[in-house]
N, C-alpha and C positions, 0 to 999 in steps of 0.2 A: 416528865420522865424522859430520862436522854434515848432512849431505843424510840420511842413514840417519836420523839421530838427529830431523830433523822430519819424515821422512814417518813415525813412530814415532806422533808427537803426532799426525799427520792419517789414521792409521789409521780411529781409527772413522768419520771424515768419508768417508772415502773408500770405506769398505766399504760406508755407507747408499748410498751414490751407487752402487756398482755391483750390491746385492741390489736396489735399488729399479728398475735395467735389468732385472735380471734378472726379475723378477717381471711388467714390461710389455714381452715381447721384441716383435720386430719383421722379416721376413723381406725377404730383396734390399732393393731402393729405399726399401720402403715404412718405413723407419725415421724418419718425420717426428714424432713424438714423440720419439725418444732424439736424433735430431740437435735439437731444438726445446732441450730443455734442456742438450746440448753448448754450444749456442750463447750460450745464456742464461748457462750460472757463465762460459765463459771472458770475455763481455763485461763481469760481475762481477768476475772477477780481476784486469781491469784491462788487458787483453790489446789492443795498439796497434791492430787492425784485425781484425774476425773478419767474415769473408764465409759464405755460406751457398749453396746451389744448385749449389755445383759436381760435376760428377758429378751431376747432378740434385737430389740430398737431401744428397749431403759437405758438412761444414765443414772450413773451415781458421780459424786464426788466425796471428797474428803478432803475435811479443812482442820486444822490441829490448833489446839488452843496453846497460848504464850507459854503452858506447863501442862504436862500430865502423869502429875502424880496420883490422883486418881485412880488411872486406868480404865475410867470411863468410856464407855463410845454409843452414842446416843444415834438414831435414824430419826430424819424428819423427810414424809413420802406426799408427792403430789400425785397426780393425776394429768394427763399430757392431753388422752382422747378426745375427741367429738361424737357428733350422732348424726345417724342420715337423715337429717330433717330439712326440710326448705324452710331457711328463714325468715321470717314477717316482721323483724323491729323496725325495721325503717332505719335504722342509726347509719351515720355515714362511714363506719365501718363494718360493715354488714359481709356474711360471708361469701368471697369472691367463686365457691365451689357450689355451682346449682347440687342442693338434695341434699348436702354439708353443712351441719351450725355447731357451736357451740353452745347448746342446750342445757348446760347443766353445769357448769362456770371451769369447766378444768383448764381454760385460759386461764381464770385467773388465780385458781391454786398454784398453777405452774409459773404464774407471774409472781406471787405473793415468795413461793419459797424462794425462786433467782434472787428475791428483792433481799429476803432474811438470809440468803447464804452469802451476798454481797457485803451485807453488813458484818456478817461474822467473821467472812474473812477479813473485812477491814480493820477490825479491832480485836478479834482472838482472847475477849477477854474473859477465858475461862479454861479447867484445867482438867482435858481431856480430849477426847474429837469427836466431832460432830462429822455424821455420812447422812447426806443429802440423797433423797432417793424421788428420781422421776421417773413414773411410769405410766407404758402403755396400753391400751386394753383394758382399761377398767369395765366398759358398757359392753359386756358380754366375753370377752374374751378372755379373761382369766390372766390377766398381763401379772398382778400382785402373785399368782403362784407360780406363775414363769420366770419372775425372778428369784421368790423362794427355788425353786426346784434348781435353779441355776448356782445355788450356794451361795446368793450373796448373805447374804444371815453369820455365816461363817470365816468367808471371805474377807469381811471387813469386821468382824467380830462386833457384830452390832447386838449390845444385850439388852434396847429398849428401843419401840418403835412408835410412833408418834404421828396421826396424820389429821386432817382437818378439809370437812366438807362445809359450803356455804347453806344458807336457809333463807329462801324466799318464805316473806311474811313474816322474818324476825325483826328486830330494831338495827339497822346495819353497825356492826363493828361490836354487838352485844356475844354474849356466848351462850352457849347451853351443852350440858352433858347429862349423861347417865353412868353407871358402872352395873358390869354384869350383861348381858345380853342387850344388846340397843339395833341392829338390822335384823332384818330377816332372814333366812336361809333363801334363795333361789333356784329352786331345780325347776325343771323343762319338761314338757310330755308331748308327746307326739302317739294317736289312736289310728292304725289305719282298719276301717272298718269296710266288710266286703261283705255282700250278698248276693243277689241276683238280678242285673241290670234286666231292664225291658222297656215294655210302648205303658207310656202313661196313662193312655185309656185301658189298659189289661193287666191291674195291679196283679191282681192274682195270680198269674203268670209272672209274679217278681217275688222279691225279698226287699223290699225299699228300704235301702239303706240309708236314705233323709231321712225315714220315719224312723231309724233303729239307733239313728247317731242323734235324733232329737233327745229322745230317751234317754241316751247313755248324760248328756251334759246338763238336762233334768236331775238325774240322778245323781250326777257326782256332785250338786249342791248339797246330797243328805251327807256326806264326809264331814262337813262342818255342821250342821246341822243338827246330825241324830247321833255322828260316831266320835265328838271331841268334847272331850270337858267343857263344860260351857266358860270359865272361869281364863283357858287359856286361848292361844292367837294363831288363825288358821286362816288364810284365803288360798280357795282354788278357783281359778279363774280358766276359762275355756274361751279363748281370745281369737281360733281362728276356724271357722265350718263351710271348708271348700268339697264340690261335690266334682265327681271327674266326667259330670257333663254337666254343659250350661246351656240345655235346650230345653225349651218347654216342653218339648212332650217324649220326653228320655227317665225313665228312671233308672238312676245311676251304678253303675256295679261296685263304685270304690267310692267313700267318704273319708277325708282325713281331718282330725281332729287339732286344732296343738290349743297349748297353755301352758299356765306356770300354775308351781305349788309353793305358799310362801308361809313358814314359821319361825318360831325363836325358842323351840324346846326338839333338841333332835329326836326323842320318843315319839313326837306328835308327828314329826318329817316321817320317820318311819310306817307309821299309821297309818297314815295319807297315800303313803307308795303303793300299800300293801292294799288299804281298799279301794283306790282308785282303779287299780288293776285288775280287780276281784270283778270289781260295778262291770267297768266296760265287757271285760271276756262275758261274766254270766248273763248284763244287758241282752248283750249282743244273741247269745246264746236262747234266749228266749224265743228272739224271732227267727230264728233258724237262720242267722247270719254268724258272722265271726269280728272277732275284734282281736289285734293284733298292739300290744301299745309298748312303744320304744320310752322308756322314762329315764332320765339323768340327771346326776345331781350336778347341782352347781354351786354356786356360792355357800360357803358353809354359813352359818349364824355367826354374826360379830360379836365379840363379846372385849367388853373393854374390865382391862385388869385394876384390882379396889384400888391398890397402893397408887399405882400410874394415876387412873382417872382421879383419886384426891391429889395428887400430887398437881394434873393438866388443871384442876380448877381454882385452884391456888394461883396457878399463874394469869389465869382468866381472870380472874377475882384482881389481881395486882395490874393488868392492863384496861382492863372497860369497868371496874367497880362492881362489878359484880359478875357469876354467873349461874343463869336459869337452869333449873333440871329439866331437861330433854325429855321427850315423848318418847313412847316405841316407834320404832320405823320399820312396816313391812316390805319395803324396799329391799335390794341384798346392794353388798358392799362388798366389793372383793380383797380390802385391805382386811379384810376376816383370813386374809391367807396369811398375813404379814404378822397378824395378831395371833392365830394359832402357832407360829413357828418362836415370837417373841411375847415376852410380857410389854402392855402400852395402852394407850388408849388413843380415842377417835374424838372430836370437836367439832360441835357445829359453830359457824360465826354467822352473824345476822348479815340479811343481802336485800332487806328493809321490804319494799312494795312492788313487786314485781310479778309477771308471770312464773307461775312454779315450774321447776324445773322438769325437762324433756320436752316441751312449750316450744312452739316457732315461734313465740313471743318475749318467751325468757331472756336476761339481759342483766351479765354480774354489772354488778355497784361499785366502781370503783374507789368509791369513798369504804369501802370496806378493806382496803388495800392496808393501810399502816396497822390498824388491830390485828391482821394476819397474820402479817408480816413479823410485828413487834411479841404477838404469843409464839411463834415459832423461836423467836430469838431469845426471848425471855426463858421459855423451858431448856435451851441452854445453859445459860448462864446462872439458872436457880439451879440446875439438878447438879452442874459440875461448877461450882462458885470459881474464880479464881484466887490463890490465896488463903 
């Protein structure tokens, strides 16, 4: 296949390009070095209009095919961020930022599309335009609604959007989808829980609010438990139980809780908010403490659109021979903002044997690079043929 067969030859180009991300990550926004050189090869490649600032630190560009009678304009979205992780690979590009990795491969998403909008722009062989979309802030910061909200949707008149995440533990350069809901939703909570601090040999003379915020993250396992269909998908997870003394013999006046709530049916997200809130205040209320809980939603539920997602697996199906139906993923995904605003769908590509991602150990597969590369460029060329 000729797209296969030159991103073959632009391997090693392509790989310096995303170990050299790799080695200077960059976390949320503050990606103004790897967007700097985003900006810089696609203005090199020849790409008809490359803006910058969108979404604060996004680039997009815009490359036009040899005709556009169509009137086509298709979006294909990377991912730029890192994570504060210290990293453990050992590899001799390893991240030069103590606390800073690349955990979860947006080197080499951001590698892979440079590599398919190089190609595109090289040969243009197809008949409408293609807007290349890099952003920042995936791992928390909502960068995919920052650029919706910034009107690039509209702006470049982009009527299908398209993005691709890798899969440790898949076969590298294999694919796998789903259609219809495939991430999670990810909202946040935060419990500050307050009673009445005192001397730990004279509980009774307190409110122990160790012992009241034990309770409450006891009981907010019965949300999944006793208050969701059994049938549907719910994790709450209580991930952080700091007391506001760390002395032995202190009991505490203030407990704060945090976690996250994760679904893929917005009725059930709702449910979750409402008795998560209910638990902690009445908990709390029990023992003649108080619970106070700040809760926000985040990532909405991804859901990949029927037409798109048959459409993306067709073109998987014409570069690796085949591709797998996808799992749920109670992960969020913030390109669920890009997808709410567009019809599109989302792709995993295999990234073979590796630490799974968020991992100080994790480490994209470069050999996963031309399947990337070549389904990004391929769902060009299929949806707007030239000719």
């Amino acid at each position: 296949m000729p797209v296969k067969n030159r991103f073959a030859e632009l391997l090693p180009e392509i790989t310096e390009w995303r170990r050299d991300f790799h080695e200077n990550p960059e976390i949320l926004y503050e990606v103004r070095r790897t967007a700097g050189i985003v900006a810089d090869k696609l203005r090199e490649f020849g790409c008809d209009e490359v803006v910058t600032g969108i979404g604060r630190t996004g680039v997009v560009a815009v490359i036009k095919g040899k005709t556009d009678s169509s009137g086509k304009v298709i979006g294909l979205r990377a991912d730029m961020d890192a994570l504060p992780i210290l990293e453990a690979t050992g590899v001799d590009y390893a991240s030069k930022t103590p606390g800073v990795m690349h955990a979860c491969g947006h080197d080499g998403h951001t590698a892979m599309l440079l590599g398919a909008a190089k190609y595109l722009a090289e040969t243009r062989n197809f008949d409408g335009t293609c807007v290349v979309i890099f952003q920042p802030a995936e791992e928390g910061g909502a960068g995919g609604k920052a650029m919706v909200d910034d009107g690039m949707m509209e702006r470049f008149n982009i009527q299908e959007v398209y993005g691709m995440h890798n899969m440790p533990g898949f076969p590298v350069g294999q694919f796998a989808i789903r259609a219809g809901a495939f991430f999670a939703s990810a909202d946040q909570f935060t419990i500050e829980v307050e009673g009445k601090g005192g001397h730990a040999a004279m509980p009774h003379d307190a409110i122990d609010t160790t012992v009241v915020a034990s309770h409450i993250v006891i009981a907010l396992q019965t949300i999944v438990s006793r208050n969701l269909d059994p049938v549907k998908q719910l994790v709450v997870s209580v991930t952080s139980f700091e007391t506001e003394s760390k002395a032995h013999n202190v009991i505490p006046q203030k407990v704060t809780l945090k976690g996250t709530v994760r679904t893929l049916d917005p009725t059930v997200q709702d449910m979750a908010e409402k008795r998560l809130v209910e638990i902690a205040e009445k908990t709390a209320e029990t023992f003649g403490a108080t619970a106070r809980v700040d809760y926000e939603r985040g990532y909405p539920v991804m859901v990949n659109a029927e037409e798109q997602t048959e459409f993306a697996t067709r073109v998987a199906e014409k570069v690796a021979g085949a591709c797998a139906p996808a799992p749920l993923i109670m992960g969020g995904e913030d390109f669920a903002f890009m997808l709410n605003a567009r019809p599109g769908a989302y792709i995993l590509v295999g990234n073979g044997d590796t630490a799974m991602v968020h991992h100080p150990e994790y480490n994209f597969d470069d050999n996963a690079i031309p399947a990337g590369c070549s389904w990004f460029a391929e769902l060009v060329e299929n949806r707007m043929p030239a000719g």
